[in-house]
N, C-alpha and C positions, 0 to 999 in steps of 0.2 A: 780854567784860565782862558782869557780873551782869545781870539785872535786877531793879532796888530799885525798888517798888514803895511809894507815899508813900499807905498807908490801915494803920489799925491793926487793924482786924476785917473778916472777909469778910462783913459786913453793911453797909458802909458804901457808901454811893451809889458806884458803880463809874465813872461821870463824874466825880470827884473823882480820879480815877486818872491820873498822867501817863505815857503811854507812852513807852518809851524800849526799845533792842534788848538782847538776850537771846540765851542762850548754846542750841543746839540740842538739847539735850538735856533741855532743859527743854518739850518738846511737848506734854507732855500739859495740863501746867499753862498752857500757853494759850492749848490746846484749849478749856480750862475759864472760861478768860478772856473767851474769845470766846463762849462762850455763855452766859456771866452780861451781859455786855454785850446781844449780841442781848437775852433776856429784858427788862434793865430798857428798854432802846431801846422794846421790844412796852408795857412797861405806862407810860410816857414819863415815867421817873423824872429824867427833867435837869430836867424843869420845876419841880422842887421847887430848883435851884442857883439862885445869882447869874449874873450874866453874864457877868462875871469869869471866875466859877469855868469856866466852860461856853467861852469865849475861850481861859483856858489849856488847856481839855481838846484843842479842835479843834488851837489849835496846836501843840501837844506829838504829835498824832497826825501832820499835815503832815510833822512834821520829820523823821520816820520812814517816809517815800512810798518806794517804790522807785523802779526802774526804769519800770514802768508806773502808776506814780504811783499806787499801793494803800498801804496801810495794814500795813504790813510787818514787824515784829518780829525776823524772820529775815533781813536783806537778805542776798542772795547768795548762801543756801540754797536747794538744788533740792529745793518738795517736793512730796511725792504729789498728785493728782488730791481726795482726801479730806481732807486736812492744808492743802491751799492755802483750800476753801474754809472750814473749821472755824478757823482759824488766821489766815488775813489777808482774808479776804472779810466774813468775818462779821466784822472788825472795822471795816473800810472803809464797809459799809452803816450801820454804829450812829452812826459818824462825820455820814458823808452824814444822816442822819435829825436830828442834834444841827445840824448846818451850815446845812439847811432852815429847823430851829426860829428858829435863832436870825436870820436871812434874815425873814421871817415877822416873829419878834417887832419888831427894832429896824431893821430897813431896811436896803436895797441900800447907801446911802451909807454908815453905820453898819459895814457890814461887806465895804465894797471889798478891806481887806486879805486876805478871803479865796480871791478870785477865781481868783489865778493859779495856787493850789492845787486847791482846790476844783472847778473847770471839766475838768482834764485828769481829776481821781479819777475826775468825772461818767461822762465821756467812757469812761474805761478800763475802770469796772465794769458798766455797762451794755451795753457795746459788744455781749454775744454773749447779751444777755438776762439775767435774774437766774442767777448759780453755783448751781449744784447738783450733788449727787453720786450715783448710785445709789438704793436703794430711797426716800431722803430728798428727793429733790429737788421733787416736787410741793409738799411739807412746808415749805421753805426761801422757795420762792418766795412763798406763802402768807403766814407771817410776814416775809419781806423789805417786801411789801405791804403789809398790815397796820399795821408798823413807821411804814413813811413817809408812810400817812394818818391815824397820830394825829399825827406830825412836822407835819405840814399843807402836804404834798407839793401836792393839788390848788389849793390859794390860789396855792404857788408857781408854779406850770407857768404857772397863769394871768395872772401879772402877769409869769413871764419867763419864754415858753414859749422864747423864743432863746437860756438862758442857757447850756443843755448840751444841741442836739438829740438829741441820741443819747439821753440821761436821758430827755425827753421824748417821744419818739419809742415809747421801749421800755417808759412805765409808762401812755401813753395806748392802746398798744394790749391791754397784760395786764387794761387794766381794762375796757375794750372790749369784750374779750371774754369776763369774767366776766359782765358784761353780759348780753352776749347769751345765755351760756349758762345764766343764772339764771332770765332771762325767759320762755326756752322750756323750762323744767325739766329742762331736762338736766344735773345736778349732777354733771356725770363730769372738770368741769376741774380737772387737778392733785389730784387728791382725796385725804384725807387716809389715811395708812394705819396711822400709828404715833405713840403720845403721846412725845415726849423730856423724861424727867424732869428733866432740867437745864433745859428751853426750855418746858417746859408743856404744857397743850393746844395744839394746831393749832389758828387761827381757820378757823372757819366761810367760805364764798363771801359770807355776806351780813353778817358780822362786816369783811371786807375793804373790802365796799363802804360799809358804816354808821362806819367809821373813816376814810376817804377824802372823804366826803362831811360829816364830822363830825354825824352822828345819832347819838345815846348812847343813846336811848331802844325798847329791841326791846318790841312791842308786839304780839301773838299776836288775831288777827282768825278768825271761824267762822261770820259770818253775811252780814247785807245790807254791811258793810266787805270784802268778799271780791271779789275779780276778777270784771269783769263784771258785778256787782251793785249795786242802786239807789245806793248810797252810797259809790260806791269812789271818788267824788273824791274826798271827803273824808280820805284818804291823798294826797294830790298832793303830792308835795315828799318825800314818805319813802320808805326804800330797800328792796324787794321782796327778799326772802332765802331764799322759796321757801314749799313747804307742810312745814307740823311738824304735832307731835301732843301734844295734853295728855294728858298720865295723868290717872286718878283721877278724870276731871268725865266728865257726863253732856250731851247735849243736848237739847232739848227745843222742839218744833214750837210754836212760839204762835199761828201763822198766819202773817203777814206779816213776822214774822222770830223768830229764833231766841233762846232764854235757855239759856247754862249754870251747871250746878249740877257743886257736887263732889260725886264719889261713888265710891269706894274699889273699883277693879278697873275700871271702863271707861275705855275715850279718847275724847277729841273731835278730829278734824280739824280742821285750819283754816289759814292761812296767817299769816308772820311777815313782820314789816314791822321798819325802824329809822327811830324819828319823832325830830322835836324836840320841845323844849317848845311850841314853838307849835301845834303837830301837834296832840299829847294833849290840848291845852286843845281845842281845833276838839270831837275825839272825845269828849270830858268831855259837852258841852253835849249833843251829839248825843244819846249814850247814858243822859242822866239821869243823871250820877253822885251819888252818895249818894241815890238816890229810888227810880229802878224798876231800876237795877244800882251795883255796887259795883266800883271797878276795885282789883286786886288784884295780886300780885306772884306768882305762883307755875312752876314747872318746867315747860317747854315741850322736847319733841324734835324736831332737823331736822339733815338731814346725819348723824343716825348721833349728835348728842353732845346733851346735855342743858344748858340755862343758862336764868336764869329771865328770865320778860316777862313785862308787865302784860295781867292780861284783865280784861276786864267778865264778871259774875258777877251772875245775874238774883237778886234780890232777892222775886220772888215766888212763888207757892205754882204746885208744877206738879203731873202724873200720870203714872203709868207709861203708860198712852196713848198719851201727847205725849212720847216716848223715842224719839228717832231717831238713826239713824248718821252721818250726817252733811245739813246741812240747806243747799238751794241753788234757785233757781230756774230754772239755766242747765241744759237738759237735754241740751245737747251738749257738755259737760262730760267730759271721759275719767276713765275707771274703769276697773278690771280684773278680770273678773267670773272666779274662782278657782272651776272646774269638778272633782267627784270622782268620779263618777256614771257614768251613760251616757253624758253629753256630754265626758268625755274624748273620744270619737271626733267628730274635727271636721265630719264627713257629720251627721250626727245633730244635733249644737249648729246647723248651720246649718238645719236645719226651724226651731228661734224665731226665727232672721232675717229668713227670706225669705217663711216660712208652707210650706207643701205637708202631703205625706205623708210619713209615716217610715218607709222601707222595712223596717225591725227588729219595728214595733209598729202599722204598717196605721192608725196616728192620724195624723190631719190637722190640723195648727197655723194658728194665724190670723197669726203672724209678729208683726213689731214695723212700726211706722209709720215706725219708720228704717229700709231693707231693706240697706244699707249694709252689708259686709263687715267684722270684725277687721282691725284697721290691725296688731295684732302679736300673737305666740300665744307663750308660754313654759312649758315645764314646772317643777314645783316641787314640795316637799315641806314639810309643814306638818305642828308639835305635834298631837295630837289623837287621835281614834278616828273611822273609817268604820266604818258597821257597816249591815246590811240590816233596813228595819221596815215596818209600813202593808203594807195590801191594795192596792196599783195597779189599779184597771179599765184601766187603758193595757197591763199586763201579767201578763195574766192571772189576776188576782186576787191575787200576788204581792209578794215584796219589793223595796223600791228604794231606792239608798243613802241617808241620811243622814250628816249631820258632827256631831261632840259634840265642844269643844273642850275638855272634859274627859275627857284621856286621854294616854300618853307615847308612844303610836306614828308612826309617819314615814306621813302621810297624801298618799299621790300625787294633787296636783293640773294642772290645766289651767290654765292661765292666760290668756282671752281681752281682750285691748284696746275695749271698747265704748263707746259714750256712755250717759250717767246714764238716758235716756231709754229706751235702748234694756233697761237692765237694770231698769226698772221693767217695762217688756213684756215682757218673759220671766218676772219673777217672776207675774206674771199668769198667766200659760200653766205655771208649773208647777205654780201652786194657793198663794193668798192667806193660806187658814186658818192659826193655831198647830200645828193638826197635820200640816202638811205645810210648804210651805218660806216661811211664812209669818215668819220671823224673816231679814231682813238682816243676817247678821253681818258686820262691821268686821273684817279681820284686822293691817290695816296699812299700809303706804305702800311702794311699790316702790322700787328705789334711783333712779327720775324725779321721785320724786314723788308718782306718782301713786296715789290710794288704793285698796285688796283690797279684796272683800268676795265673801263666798259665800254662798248659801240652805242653810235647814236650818229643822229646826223648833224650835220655842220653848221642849218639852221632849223629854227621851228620849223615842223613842217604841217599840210594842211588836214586837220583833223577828222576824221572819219573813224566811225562807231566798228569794233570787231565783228566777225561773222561766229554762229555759233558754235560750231568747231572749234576756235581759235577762244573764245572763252570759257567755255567749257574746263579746255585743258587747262588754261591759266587757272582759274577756282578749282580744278583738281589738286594742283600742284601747291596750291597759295595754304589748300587744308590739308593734304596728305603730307607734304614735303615739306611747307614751313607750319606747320601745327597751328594754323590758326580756327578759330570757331569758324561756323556758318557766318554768323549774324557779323563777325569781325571782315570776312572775305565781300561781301555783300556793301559794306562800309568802305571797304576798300577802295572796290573796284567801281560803285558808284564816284568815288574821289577822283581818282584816273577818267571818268569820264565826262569831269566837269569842263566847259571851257575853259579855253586857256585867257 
């Protein structure tokens, strides 16, 4: 038998859609079924139907349960691992999200009549965890999630967490552990790898939990509202989503807390939150809105994807002075201080640890107040140009690299794990001034979260060739420590020595 399909345009609310079975040949079309479904499920287009309409959707889908009581089109069809869940998984969840809503909106009593269906779906689609298939599966789970805390999944569980343990069991611990892995920034759960133009963007970890919790409002924090900081109660109740990054705004040191300004080519760091309106009004009062800041809708990054949140935007008059990379009080704070120099060689980076002597350069360091080791070390390659400038008295009167992030070469970095504190005592120890490594550049946020930054000076400065010592160790370190060839170090380092 066909299946006729009761909508005139492929733009019409796909909940108005009565399921009924389908001849197998017909796969791909509902394939496509199933992911127009998913999509409107994700932006929760039922809530626009009657309940009626919504009554006949869930039951026209029941009628068509299979054997393991899924949502089925095909019964009796054996299909692939990729076509089961494109095909009847992904219709089974949009169901279950529409089954919630409506559970939710008019009550248990209300809608007894869908129990004896509904409870085994529970039961069947959750039973081995959310379907997934292949490179997509992180992807699937993400939006399955997603899906069923705009549905208003967590009110349900709550008032009948007995209603399908298995449901409940398998969406308290997925979000458990987004949880947990958002709070410790480790943003590596199910992570997203690929946009599906039929299904949209992949939500976000903190998209998943601000629709679970029902927060609509993402609101981008970079100063005393920051973890840890004077004011961070004032977030209580709103959902952590990790650290993002604003384009195009500047920050700027007032003292006792932070104002930013936009400005065309820098970012500001800072941390994303999902508030309610009760939230933002709290933060409103706090922040002076419309007096000494302006809160503002603008493009925030985290997790790799761009969507906008409200920030406060200082309203008064600042100086390039009061221009910092990013502004916090917390000095144990992790940071990852992005090495090109001589301190690629980890013996050498640890003289500003601990303090001593250098055995390379017969200088003696005063160390940092934290003597505490690199919790992690990575190597890396960065846009840019390294290039040799300045007379060193540490080496001989010679030159010692700098970074210009103006340039298209593959700049071989270090990467060390420190606290904030510890990288203001090293920028100490390699010399404060504009002319030497006197500018903290910002390069970006690692995939934890956590934020680059590397010393350099404030401008080009004037170039002059290293002394042998001072290269030496650098090609030590460039083959021992970043594993390169000879013949690749040699390549290298003649690169860095080209004019600028």
């Amino acid at each position: 038998m066909e299946m006729k399909m009761n909508r005139n345009t492929a733009n019409n609310n796909p909940f108005e859609t009565l399921f009924q079975t389908a001849l197998p040949e017909q796969g791909n079309k509902l394939w496509d079924e199933g992911d127009r479904l998913t999509r409107a499920a994700m932006d929760a287009e039922y809530a626009k139907l009657s309940e009626d309409k919504l009554k006949a959707f869930v039951q026209s889908a029941f009628a068509i349960q299979d054997a393991y009581h899924l949502v089925n089109p095909l019964p009796g069809e054996k299909l692939p691992g990729d076509a089961l869940v494109g095909i009847v998984y992904q219709r089974t969840y949009a169901v279950i999200a529409v089954a919630v809503y409506l559970k939710n909106k008019i009550g248990n009593e209300a809608t007894q009549w869908m129990d004896c269906s509904l409870r085994p779906m529970m039961d069947s689609a959750f039973a081995g965890g959310i379907a997934g298939h292949g490179f997509d599966a992180g992807d699937n789970m993400r939006r399955v999630l997603y899906m069923l805390g705009k549905a208003g999944a967590e009110k349900f569980l709550a008032a009948n967490p007995n209603y399908s343990r298995v449901f409940t069991a398998c969406l308290r611990k997925l979000i458990c552990e987004i949880e947990q892995h958002v709070n410790a920034d480790k943003l590596d759960f199910a992570q997203s790898n690929l946009n599906c133009p039929a299904l949209g963007r992949c939500p976000t970890l903190g998209e998943i939990l601000a629709a679970w919790y029902a927060k609509t409002r993402p609101v981008f924090v970079y100063g005393t509202l920051k973890t840890g900081e004077r004011a961070a109660t004032l977030l209580s109740g709103a959902v952590f989503a990790g650290r993002a990054v604003m384009q195009d705004c500047q920050l700027y040191d007032l003292g006792n807390y932070p104002g930013l300004k936009v400005n065309t080519g820098s970012v500001a760091p800072g941390e994303l939150y999902y508030a309610d309106d009760v939230c933002v009004a709290r933060l409103d009062r706090y922040e002076g809105e419309g007096t000494l800041y302006t809160r503002r809708r603008m493009p925030v990054t985290t997790e790799g994807k761009t969507l906008d949140a409200e920030v406060y935007v200082y309203n008064g008059a600042v100086s390039e002075k009061q221009a910092v990379e990013e502004w916090t009080t917390d000095e144990d704070a992790p940071v990852w201080y992005a090495c090109y120099g001589s301190s690629l060689d980890s013996q050498r980076f640890g003289c500003y640890i601990t303090g001593g002597t250098c055995a390379q350069n017969g200088k003696t360091y005063s160390g940092c107040r934290n003597t505490g080791y690199w919790s992690d070390s990575r190597i890396i390659t960065h846009k840019g140009r390294m290039y040799f400038a300045n007379s060193s008295a540490s080496w001989s009167g010679k030159g010692v690299a700098f970074y210009s992030p103006d340039g298209e070469d593959k700049v071989i970095m270090r990467m060390y794990k420190i606290t904030r504190g510890q990288l203001a005592d090293i920028q100490k120890q390699e010399g404060c001034s504009d002319n030497w490594y006197g500018n903290r550049l910002f390069l970006g946020v690692a995939d934890n979260g956590v934020p680059i930054f590397t010393l350099t000076s404030k401008t080009v400065r004037p170039q002059n060739e290293p002394g042998e010592a001072y290269l030496n160790l650098l090609k030590k370190a460039l083959r021992e420590e970043c594993r390169m060839r000879k013949n690749e170090v040699e390549k290298y380092i003649a690169q860095c020595l080209k004019a600028l």
